[in-house]
C-alpha positions in Angstrom: -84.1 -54.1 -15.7 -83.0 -54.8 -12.0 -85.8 -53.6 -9.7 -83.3 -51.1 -7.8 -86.3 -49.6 -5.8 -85.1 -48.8 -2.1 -81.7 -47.3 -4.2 -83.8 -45.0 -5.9 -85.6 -43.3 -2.5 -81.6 -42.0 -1.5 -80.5 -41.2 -4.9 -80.5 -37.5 -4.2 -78.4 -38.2 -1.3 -76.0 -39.8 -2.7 -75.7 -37.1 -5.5 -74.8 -34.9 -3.2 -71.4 -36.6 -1.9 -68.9 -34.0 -3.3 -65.9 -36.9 -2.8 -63.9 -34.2 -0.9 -63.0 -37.5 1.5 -63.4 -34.8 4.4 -65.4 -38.1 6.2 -62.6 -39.9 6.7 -60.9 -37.8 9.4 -64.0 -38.7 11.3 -64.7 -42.2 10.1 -64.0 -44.6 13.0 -63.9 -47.1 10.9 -61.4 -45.9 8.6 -59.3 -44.4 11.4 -58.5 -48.2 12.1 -58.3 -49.6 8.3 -57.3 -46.8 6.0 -58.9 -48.6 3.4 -60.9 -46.1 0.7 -63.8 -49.2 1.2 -64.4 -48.0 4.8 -64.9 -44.4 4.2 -68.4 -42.9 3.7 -67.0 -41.7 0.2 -66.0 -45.0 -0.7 -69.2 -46.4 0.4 -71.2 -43.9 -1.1 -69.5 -44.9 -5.1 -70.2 -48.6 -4.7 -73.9 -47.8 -4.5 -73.6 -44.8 -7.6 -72.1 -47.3 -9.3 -74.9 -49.6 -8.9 -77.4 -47.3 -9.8 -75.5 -46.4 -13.1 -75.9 -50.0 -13.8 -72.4 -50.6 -13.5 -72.2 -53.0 -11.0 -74.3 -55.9 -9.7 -74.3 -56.2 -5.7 -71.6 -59.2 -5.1 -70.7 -60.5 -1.4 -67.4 -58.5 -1.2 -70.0 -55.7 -1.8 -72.3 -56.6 0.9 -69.4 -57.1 3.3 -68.2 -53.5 2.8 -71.5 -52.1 3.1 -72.2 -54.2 6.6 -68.7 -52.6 7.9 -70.5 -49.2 8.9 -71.2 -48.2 12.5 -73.7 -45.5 11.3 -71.9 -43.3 14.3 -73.1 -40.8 11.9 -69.7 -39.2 12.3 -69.3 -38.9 8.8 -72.7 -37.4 7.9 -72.8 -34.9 10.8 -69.2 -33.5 9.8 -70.0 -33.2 6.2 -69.4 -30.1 4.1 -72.3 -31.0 1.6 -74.7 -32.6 4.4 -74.9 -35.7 2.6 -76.9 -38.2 4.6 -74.7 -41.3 4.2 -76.5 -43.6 6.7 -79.8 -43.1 4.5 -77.6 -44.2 1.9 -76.2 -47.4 3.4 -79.6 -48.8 5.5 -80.9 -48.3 1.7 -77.9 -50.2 0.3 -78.7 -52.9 2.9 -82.2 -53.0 2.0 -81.4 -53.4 -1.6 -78.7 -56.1 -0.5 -81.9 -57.9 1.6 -84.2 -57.7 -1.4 -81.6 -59.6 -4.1 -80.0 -61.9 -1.6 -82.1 -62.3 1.4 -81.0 -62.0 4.9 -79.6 -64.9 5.8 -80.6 -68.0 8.2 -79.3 -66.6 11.0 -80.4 -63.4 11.0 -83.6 -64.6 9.5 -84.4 -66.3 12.4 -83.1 -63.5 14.9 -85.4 -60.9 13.3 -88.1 -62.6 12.2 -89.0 -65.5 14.2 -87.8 -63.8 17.6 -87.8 -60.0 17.8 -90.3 -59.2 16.2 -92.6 -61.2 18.3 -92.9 -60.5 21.7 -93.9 -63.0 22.9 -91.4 -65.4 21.3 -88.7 -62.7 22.6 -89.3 -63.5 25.9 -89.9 -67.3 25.9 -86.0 -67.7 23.9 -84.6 -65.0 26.5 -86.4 -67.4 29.3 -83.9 -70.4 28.0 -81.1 -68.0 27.6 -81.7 -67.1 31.1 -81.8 -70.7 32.3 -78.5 -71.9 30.9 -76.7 -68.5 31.5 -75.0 -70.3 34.4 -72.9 -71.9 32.1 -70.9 -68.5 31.2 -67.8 -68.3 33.5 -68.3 -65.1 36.0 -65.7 -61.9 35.3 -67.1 -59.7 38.1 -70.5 -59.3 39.8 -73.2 -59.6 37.4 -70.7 -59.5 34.6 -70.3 -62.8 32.7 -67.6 -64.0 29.6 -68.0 -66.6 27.0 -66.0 -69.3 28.0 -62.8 -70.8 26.3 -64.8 -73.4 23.8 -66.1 -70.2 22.1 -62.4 -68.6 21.8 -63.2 -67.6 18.6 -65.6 -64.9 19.5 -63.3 -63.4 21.8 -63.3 -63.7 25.9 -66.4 -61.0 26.0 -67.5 -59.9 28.2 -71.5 -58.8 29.3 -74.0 -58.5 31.8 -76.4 -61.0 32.9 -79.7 -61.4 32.0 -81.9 -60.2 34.7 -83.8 -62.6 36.7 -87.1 -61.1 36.4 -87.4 -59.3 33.5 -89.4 -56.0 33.6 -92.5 -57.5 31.4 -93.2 -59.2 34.8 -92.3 -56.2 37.1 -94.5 -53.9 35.3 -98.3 -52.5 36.0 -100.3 -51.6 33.2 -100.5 -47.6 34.6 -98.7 -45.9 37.7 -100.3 -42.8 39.0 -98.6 -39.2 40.6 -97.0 -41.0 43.7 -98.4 -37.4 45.3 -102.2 -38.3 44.7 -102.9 -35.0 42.7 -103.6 -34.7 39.6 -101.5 -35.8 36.7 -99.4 -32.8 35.4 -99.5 -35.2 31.9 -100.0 -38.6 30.9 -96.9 -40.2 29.3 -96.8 -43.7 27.7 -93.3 -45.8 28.5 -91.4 -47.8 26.0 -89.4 -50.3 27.7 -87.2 -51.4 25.1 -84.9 -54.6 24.9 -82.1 -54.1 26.6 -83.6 -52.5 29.6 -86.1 -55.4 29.5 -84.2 -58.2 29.7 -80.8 -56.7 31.2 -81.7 -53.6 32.8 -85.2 -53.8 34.1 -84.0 -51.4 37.2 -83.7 -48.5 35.3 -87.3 -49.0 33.9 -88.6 -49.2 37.3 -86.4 -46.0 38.5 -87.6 -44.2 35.7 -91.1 -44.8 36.5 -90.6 -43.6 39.8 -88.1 -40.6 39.0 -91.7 -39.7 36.7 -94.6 -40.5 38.9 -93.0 -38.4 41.6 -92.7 -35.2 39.8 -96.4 -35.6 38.6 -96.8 -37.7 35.9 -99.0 -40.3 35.3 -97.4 -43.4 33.2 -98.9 -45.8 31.1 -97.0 -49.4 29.9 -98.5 -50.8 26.8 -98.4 -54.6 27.3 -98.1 -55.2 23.5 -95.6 -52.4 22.7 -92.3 -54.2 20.6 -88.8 -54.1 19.4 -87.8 -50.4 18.3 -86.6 -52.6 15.9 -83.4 -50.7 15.3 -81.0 -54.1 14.4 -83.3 -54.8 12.1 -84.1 -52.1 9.7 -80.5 -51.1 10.3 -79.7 -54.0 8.9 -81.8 -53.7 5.7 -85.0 -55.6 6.7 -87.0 -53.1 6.3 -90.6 -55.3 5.8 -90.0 -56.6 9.7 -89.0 -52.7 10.6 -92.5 -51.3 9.4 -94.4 -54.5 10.7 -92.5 -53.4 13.8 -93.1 -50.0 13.6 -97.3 -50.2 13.0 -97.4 -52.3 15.9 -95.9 -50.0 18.6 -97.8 -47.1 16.5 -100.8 -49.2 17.7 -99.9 -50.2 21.1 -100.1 -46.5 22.5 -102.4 -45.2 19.6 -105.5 -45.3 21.6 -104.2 -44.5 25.2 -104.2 -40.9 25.0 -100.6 -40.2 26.2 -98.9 -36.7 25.5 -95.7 -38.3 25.1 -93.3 -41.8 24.6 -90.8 -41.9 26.7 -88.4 -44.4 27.2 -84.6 -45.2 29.3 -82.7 -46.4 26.0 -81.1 -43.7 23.8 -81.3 -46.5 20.6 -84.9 -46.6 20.9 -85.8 -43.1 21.6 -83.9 -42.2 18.3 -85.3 -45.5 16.2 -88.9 -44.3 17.2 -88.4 -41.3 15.9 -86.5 -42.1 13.1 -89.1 -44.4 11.4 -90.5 -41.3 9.3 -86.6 -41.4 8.3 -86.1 -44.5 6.9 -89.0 -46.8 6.6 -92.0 -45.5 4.7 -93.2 -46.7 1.3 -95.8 -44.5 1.1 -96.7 -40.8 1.8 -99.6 -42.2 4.5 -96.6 -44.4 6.0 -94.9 -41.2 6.0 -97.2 -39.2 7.8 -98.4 -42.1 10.2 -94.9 -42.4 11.2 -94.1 -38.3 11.3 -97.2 -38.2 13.8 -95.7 -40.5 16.2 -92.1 -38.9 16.0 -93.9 -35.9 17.7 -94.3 -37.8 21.0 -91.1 -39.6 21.4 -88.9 -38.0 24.0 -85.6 -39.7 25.3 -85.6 -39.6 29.5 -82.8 -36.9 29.4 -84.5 -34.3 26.9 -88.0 -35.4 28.9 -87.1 -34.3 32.1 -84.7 -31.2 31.2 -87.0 -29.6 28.1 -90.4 -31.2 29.3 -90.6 -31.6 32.9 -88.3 -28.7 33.5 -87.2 -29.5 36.2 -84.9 -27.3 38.4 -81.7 -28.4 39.3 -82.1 -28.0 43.0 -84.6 -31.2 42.4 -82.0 -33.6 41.8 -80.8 -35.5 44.2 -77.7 -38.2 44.0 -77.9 -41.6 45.6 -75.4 -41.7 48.4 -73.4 -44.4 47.6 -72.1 -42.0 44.2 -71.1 -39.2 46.9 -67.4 -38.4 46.6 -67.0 -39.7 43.1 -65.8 -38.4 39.8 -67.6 -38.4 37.2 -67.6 -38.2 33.4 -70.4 -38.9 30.2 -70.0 -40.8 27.3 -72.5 -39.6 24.8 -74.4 -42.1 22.5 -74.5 -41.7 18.9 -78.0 -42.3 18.8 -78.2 -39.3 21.7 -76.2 -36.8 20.2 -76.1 -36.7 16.5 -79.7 -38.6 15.7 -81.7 -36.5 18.3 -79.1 -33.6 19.1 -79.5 -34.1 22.6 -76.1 -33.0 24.1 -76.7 -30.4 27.0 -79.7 -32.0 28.9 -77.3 -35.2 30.4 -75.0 -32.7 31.3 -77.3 -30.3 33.1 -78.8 -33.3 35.0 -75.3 -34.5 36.1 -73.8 -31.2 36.8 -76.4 -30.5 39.4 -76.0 -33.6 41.4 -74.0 -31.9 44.4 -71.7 -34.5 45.9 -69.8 -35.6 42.4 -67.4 -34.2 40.8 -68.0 -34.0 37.1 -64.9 -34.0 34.6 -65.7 -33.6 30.2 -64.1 -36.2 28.5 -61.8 -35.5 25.8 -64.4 -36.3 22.3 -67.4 -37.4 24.3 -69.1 -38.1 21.6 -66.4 -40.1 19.8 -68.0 -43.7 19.0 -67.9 -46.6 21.6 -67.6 -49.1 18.5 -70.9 -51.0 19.8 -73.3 -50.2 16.4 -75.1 -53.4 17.8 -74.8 -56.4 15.7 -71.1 -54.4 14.0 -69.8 -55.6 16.9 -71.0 -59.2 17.0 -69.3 -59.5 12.9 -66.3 -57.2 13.6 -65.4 -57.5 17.5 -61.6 -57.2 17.3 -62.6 -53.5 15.1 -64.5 -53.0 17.8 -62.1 -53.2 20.4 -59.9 -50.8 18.7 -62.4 -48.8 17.9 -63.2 -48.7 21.9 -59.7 -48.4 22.4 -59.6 -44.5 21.7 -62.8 -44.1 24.1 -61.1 -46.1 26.7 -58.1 -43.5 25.9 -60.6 -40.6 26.5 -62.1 -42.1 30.1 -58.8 -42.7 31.0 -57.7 -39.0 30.6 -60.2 -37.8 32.9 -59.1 -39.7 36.3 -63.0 -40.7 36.7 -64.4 -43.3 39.0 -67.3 -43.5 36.8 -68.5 -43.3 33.6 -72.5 -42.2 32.7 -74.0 -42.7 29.5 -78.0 -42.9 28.5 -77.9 -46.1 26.5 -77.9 -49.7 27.7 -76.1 -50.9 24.3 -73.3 -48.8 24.9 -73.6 -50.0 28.8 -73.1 -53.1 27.5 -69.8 -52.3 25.1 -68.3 -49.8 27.6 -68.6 -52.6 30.7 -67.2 -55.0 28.1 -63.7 -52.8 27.4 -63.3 -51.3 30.4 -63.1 -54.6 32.1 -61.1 -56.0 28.8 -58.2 -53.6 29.6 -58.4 -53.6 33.4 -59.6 -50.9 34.1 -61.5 -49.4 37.8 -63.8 -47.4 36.1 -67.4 -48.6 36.8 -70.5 -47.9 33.6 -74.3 -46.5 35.0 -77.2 -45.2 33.3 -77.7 -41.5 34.4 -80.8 -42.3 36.5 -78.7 -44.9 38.5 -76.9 -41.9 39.6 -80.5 -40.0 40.8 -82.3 -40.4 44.0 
């Protein structure tokens, strides 16, 4: 009898599928391909089907199960509540178990993020040959025409010092007082080796309203790619060790600049334990994660008169894109908006489904980038309704996608972070 363990953990989930097909109005996926395959519900019967001992895991199999974004679309519009992407991480991690993960992605997860140290040394010799990439814009490079086959994509930079060497262990209340709390920052990837700026400003945006930050040196990887992807042995070794890195420095809460990692942290009670002490180890920690938006709006509290925009913004129209991993994993919807709509100086305009999927789903968009671009072709739609000059969002991956497709259809809009945007 085939070991069908990480199957049997979501079982009750995906009993409760009703196969009303009610996801696919909101599948992004499916929107694009019309295929039953790329549809939650469709999804959802492979994996029933292997439960029943019906069907054996095959390649074809894998493929359809890898074609998810987990937007979460599907799972947040659901008449029955069925939580789909517990369903499909689960299917992954059964798909890992019998098949393994692959060399490439082996090696990726494995050898290089989940070790920090290794992280750094292989973006160090990315860094060095990144001179290579042609230049679209300002900091934005494209693969260049020997790699046609990936697409002329395009992305930002790596930075040239990345925020592991910008960083101080603690940074106390730039006013001298007393700390109003003590908060421990998770850095991330992205906003480590692409974005170290919005580290920094958060630091300061924190340590000027009274809060004393702390930077674990050996905090990791959220690990998000990777237990997304089914790895789910490398997403608790992951997990334990950032558990560790802040467990002993007496912080009142995690915060951190990257929507992903805010929502993986606090999702690890979610999807990775084995055990009921896992569980409860993990539940723990959820309790201090806080994303930088729902921080400063539901923590801090601060008053709107206290935000300040950065002159060269003044004049502008502006709208927000929300992350998936903002607005349906955490439910954090109104705080971006408060913090932007009290910046006096812009002018800030919804766009038409906000929360619509940029198509980034991190490594989705590495195995399907032309469903990507489609995919990102109804949020380009959607920016392009509302006249902005710029477009906000709380997440450097979809920084990253956004930039990419913005730039791929000509477009004027410029992509910031939200604290970019505050003084």
């Amino acid at each position: 009898m085939k070991d069908l363990k990480e199957l049997k953990k979501i079982e009750e989930f995906s009993n409760q599928c009703m196969k009303c097909g009610f996801c696919s109005f909101f599948c992004p996926v499916y929107q694009e391909e019309k295929m039953e395959t790329s549809v939650a519900r469709g999804k959802n019967y492979l994996v029933k089907q292997v439960l029943a001992g019906k069907q054996e895991f095959t390649h074809e199999m894998a493929d359809i199960i890898g074609k998810c974004l987990l937007c979460k679309r599907c799972a947040a519009n659901c008449p029955a509540k069925t939580q789909i992407d517990r369903v499909v991480v689960a299917a992954r991690a059964q798909l890992v178990k019998e098949k393994g993960l692959g060399a490439i992605k082996n090696f990726a997860f494995r050898k290089v993020m989940a070790d920090r140290k290794a992280f750094g040394k292989y973006a160090r010799l990315m860094q060095k040959f990144q001179w290579m990439m042609p230049t679209t814009e300002g900091k934005i490079k494209h693969l260049p025409d020997f790699v046609k086959g990936l697409g002329k994509r395009n992305f930002p930079s790596l930075a040239k010092t990345f925020l592991r060497d910008q960083i101080k262990p603690v940074y106390k209340p730039q006013n001298g007082e007393k700390p109003k709390m003590r908060v421990g920052f998770f850095m991330g990837c992205a906003t480590d080796f692409v974005y170290p700026e919005l580290g920094l400003k958060l630091i300061d945006f924190l340590t000027r309203h009274g809060v004393e930050v702390v930077v674990p040196e050996d905090q990791n990887c959220c690990g998000a790619a990777i237990y997304f992807s089914g790895d789910l042995e490398t997403g608790r070794m992951l997990a334990d060790l950032n558990i560790k890195a802040y467990k002993d420095l007496n912080v009142d809460y995690i915060v951190t600049a990257c929507a992903t990692c805010s929502s993986t942290l606090k999702d690890y009670q979610k999807y990775l334990p084995d055990t009921e002490e896992q569980k409860e180890r993990y539940t723990e920690f959820e309790k201090k994660i806080k994303d930088s938006t729902e921080f400063v709006i539901d923590i801090l509290k601060i008053p709107p008169e206290e935000f300040k925009l950065r002159k060269e913004f003044e004049g502008k129209t502006v709208t927000w894109h929300d992350p998936c991993h903002l607005v349906r994993y955490q439910n954090i919807k109104d705080q971006p908006r408060v913090i932007l709509k009290a910046l006096k100086g812009i002018k800030y305009v919804e766009m038409p489904n906000a929360d619509m999927c940029c198509g980034m789903g991190g490594s989705f968009s590495v195995y399907h980038y032309d469903l990507t671009k489609k995919i990102a072709g109804k949020k380009m739609d959607g920016i392009k309704a509302t006249g902005a000059d710029i477009v906000v969002t709380a997440c450097p991956g979809c920084m990253i996608n956004l930039i990419d497709n913005v730039l791929l259809n000509k477009m004027p809009q410029k992509v910031h972070h939200f604290l970019e945007l505050v003084e």
